[in-house]
C-alpha positions in Angstrom: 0.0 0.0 0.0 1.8 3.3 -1.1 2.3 5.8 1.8 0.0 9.6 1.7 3.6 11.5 2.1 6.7 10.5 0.9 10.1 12.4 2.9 13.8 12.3 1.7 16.1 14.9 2.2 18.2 14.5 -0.9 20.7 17.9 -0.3 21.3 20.5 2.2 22.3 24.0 2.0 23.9 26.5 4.4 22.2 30.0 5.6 24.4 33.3 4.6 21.5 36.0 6.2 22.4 35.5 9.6 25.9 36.3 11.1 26.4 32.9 11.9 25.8 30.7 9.2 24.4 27.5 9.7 23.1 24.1 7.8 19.7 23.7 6.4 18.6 20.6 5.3 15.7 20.5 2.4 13.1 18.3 3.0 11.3 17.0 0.0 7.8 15.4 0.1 5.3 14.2 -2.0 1.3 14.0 -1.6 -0.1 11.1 -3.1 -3.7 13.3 -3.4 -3.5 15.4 -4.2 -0.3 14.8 -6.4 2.4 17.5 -5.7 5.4 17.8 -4.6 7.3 21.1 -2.3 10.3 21.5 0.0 10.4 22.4 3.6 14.1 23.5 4.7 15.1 22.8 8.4 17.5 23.2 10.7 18.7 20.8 13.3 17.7 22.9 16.2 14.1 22.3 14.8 14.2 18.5 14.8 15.1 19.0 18.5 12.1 21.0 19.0 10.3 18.7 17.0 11.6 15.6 18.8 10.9 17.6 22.3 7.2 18.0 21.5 6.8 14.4 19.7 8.0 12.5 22.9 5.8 14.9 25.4 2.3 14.4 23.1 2.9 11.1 23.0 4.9 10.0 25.8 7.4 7.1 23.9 10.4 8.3 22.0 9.7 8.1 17.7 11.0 4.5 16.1 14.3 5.7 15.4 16.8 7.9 17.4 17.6 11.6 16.7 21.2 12.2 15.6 23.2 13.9 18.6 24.4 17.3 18.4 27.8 17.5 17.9 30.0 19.9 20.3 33.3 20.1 18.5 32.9 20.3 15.1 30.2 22.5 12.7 28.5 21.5 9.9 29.0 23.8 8.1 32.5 23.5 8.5 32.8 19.6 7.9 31.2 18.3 4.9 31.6 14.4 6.2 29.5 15.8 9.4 26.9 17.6 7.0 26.1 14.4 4.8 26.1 11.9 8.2 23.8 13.7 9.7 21.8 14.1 6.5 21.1 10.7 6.2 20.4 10.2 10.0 17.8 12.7 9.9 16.1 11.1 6.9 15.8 8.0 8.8 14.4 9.2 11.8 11.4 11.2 9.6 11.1 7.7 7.4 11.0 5.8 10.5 8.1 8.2 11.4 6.4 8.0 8.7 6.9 4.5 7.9 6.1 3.1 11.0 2.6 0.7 11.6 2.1 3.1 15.2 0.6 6.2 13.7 0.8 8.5 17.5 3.8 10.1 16.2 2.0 11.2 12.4 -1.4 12.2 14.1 0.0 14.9 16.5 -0.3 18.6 15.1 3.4 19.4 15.8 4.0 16.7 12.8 2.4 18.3 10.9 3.1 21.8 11.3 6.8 21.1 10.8 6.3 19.5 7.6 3.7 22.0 6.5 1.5 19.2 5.7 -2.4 20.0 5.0 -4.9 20.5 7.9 -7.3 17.5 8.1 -9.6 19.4 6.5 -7.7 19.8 3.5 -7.3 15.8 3.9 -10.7 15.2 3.9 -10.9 17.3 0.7 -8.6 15.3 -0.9 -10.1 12.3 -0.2 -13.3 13.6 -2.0 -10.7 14.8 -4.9 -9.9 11.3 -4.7 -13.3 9.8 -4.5 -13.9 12.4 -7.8 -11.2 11.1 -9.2 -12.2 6.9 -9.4 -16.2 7.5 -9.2 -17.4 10.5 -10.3 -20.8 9.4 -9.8 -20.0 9.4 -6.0 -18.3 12.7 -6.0 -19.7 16.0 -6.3 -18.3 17.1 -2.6 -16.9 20.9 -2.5 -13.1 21.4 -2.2 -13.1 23.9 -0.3 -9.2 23.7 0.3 -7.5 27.0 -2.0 -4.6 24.9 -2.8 -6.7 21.6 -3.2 -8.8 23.0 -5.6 -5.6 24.3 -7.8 -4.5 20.5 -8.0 -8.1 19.6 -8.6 -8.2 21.8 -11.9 -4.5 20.6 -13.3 -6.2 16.9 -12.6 -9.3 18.7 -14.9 -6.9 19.7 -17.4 -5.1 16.4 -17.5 -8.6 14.8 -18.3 -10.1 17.0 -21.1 -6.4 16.5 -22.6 -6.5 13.0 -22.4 -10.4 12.9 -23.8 -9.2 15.0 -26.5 -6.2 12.4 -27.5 -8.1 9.6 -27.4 -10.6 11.1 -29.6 -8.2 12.1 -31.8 -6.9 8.2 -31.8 -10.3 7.1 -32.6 -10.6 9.3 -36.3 -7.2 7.8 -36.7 -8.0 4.3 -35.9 -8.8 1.6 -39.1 -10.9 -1.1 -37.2 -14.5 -0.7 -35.8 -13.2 -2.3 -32.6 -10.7 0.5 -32.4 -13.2 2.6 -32.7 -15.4 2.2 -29.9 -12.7 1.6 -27.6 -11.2 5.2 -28.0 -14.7 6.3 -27.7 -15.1 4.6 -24.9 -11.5 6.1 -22.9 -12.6 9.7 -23.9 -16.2 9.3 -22.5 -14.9 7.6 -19.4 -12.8 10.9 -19.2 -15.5 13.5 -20.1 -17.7 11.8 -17.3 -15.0 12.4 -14.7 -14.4 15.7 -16.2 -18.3 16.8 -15.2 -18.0 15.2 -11.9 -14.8 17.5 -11.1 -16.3 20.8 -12.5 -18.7 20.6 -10.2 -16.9 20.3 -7.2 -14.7 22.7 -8.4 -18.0 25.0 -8.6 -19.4 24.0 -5.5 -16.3 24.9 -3.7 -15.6 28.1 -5.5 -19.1 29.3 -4.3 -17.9 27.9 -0.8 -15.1 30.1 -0.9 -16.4 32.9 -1.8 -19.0 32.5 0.9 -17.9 30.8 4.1 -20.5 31.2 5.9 -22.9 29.9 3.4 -21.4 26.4 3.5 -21.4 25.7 7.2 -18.3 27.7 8.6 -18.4 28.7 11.9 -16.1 31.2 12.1 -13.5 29.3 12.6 -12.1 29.8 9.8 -12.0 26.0 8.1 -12.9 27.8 5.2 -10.7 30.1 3.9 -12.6 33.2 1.6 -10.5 34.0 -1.3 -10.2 37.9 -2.4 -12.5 39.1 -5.6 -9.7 39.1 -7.8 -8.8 35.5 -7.0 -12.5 34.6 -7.3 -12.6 36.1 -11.0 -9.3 34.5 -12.3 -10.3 30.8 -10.9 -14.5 31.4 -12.4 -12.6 32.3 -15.6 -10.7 28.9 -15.5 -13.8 26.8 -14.6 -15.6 29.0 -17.6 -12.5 27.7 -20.0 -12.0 24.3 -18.8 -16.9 24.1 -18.8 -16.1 25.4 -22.5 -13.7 23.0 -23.6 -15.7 20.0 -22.1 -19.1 20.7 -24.0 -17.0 21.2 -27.4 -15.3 17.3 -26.6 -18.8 16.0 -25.6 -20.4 17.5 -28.9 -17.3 15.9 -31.1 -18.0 13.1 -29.3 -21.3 13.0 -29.9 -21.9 14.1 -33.3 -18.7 11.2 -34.7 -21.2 8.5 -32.7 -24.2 9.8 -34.4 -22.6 9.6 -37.6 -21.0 5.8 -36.9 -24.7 4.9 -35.9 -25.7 6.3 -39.2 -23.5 4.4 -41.3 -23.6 1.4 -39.5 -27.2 1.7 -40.2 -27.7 2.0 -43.8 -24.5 -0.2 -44.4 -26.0 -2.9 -42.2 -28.1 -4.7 -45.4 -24.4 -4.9 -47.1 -22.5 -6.7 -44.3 -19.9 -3.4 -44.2 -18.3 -2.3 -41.6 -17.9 1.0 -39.9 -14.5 1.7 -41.5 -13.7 1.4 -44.7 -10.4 -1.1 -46.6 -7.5 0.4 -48.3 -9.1 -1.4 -51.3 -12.4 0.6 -50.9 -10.3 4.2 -50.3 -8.0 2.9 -53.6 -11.2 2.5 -55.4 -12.7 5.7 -53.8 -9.8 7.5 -54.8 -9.0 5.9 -58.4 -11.1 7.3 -61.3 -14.7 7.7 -62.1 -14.9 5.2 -63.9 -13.9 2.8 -61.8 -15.5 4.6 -59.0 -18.9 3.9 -60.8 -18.3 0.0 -61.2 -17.5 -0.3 -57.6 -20.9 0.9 -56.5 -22.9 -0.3 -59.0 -20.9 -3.7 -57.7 -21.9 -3.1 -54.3 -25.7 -2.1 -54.9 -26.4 -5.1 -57.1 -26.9 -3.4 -60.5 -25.2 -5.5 -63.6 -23.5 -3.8 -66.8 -21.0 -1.4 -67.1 -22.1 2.6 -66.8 -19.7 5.1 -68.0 -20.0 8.4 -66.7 -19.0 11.4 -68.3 -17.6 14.5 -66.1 -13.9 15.5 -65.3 -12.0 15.4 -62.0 -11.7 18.6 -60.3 -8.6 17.1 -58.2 -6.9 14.5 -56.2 -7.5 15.0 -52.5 -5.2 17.1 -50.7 -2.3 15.7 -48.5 -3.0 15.4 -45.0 -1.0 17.9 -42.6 0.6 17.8 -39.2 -2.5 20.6 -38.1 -5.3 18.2 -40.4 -4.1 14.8 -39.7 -6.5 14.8 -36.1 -9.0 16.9 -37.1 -12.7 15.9 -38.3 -14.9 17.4 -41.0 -15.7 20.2 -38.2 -12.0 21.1 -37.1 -11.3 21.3 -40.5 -13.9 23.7 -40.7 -13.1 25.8 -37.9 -9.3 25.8 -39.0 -10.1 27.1 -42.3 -12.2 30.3 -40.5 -9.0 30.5 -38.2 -6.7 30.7 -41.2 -9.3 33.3 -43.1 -9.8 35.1 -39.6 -5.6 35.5 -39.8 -5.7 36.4 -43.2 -8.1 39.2 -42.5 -5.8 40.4 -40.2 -2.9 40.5 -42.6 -4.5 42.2 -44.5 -5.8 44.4 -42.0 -2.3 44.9 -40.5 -0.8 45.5 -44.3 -3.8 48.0 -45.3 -2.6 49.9 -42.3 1.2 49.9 -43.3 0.0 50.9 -46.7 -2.0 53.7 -45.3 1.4 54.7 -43.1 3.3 54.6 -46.0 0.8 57.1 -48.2 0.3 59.5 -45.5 4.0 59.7 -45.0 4.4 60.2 -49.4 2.2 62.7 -48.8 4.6 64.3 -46.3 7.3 64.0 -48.6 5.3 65.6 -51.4 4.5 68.6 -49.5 7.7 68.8 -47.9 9.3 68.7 -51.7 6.8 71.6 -52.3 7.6 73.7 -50.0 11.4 73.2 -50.5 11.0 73.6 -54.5 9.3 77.1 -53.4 12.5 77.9 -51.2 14.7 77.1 -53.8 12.7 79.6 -56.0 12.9 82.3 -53.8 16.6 81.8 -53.7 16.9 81.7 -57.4 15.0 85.3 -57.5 16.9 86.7 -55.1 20.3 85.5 -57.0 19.0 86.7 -60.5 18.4 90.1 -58.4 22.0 90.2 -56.9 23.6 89.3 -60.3 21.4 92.5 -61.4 22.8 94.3 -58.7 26.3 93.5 -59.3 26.3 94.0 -63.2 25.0 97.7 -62.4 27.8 98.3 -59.6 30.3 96.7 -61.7 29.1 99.5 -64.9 29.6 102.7 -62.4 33.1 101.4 -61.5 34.0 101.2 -65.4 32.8 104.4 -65.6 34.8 105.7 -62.6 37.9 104.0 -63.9 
């Protein structure tokens, strides 16, 4: 049975704020629900505190000894000290933790050192949990801030995971392939709906404490308006997302009940052979002779017409899409093309305005320069008439 909290301490580190530096030792551990994983640094004066209060709640030293203090030599000075004690300390809080007597887990000093939930964030995450395996049994409100955070990556994980397995049934060639990748992504839109709404239910618990049964005591925590708003948003997203898969989902078994039907008198199946696509694809002609095989009807029947083109290649953003994606990929590519053009009528625009500019700078510089010319023709006057006297004078 895997342990709620797993505890190493795989390094250590040493303190530089204070004036006297000393060791800390990072303590990793990981939740099984919900599934994270943080670090809670220590120092050794701590574990004694810890040990202190341990021994006093329950009144029988933990499974395994603390490591003595030693009086001669640092840590911090003595790297062989450091990593000893490392490992002793990890196998006094794995003896802890590991051990069948429970006193030493249950007491609040435990659990305050390691920063673990309170029990009623446990509880929440053993409805997370219960969301998780039976969403028809779920449904409770996580009312636990950080709870619900893991709760909506789990949601995330799920849609993704619908989505894939969707995208694994278009791609499948078997009928039997089929309905088993319809099958997965169902299984995971069904948990999806049962974890939205205990996301919403708790969201409307924190937002109102004292709506849901709080006390005042504060085993709710109320979230601020701004937090409120960014996490409806998410919900809103993740709500969107979910009808779109259940609609694809819906619509591609619609349409394999459809076919199935009216192929049923035949003996087909629900995907075609690479000798019916060949066929499909070949030419009319032969196109023709393959249903008239298939409906019964005898003789050969040419039809006349021309072949407006091959199919197009598949592509890496086509390959998982359906008739619909393909559809709304096309608008996506026509929306960004309007926006090119948008963006490059706008640049063009720029670009006239500033010829504009140009032109009237040109304007008023070709005026300049005509002024200047008149006022040169007028000096050449002037000194044609002085230069005239000074012949005269000479």
């Amino acid at each position: 049975m895997a342990l709620p909290v797993q505890i190493s301490i795989p390094t250590t580190s040493t303190s530089s704020t204070d004036s006297k530096p000393f060791t800390l030792y990072n303590i990793t551990l990981r939740l099984q629900f919900p599934l994270r994983s943080f670090t809670v640094q220590k120092r050794y004066s701590d574990f004694v505190t810890l040990n202190k209060t341990l021994v006093s709640f329950v009144g029988a030293p933990p499974p395994s000894p603390l490591p003595q203090k030693s009086w001669f030599t640092r840590t911090t000075s003595s790297p062989v000290l450091t990593e000893q004690r490392r490992k002793d300390l990890e196998t006094y809080l794995r003896a802890i933790n590991d051990s069948p007597d429970s006193r030493w887990r249950t007491t609040p000093s435990w659990r305050a050192f390691l920063n673990l939930p309170s029990s009623t964030a446990s509880a929440n995450a053993s409805s997370l949990h219960a969301t998780l395996v039976s969403p028809a049994s779920g449904g409770a409100p996580i009312t636990d801030p950080i709870v619900w955070l893991d709760c909506h990556r789990d949601l995330k994980t799920h849609l993704h995971d619908a989505r894939l397995h969707l995208a694994r049934r278009d791609q499948a060639t078997s009928a039997h392939g089929q309905h088993e990748s319809s099958a997965a992504a169902k299984r995971f839109l069904v948990k999806a709906g049962g974890m939205i709404l205990a996301l919403e239910l708790g969201l409307r618990a924190l937002a109102e404490p004292a709506e849901w049964g709080d006390d005042g005591t504060g085993s709710i925590e109320k979230l601020g308006e701004g937090e409120l708003r960014r996490r409806r948003d998410l919900l809103a997203i993740a709500r969107k997302e979910k009808d779109g898969l259940e609609a694809l989902a819906n619509s591609m078994s619609l349409k394999n009940n459809t076919f199935n039907g009216s192929s049923s008198a035949s003996g087909a199946g629900a995907v075609a052979t690479a000798q019916e696509r060949s066929t499909l694809f070949s030419s009319p002609n032969a196109s023709q002779s393959a249903l008239n095989n298939s409906s019964g009807i005898s003789g050969t029947t040419t039809r006349g017409g021309r072949i407006l083109g091959a199919p197009l290649p598949e592509t890496d953003k086509t390959r998982e899409l359906d008739n619909e994606g393909v559809l709304q990929l096309q608008r996506q590519v026509i929306r960004d093309q309007d926006r090119d053009l948008e963006e490059m009528r706008k640049g063009i625009a720029r670009l006239r305005d500033l010829g504009v500019a140009v032109n009237e700078e040109l304007v008023l510089q070709n005026e300049l320069l005509g002024l200047v010319d008149e006022d040169t023709d007028r000096l050449a006057g002037k000194l044609a008439v002085a230069k005239k006297r000074v012949g005269k004078i000479s």
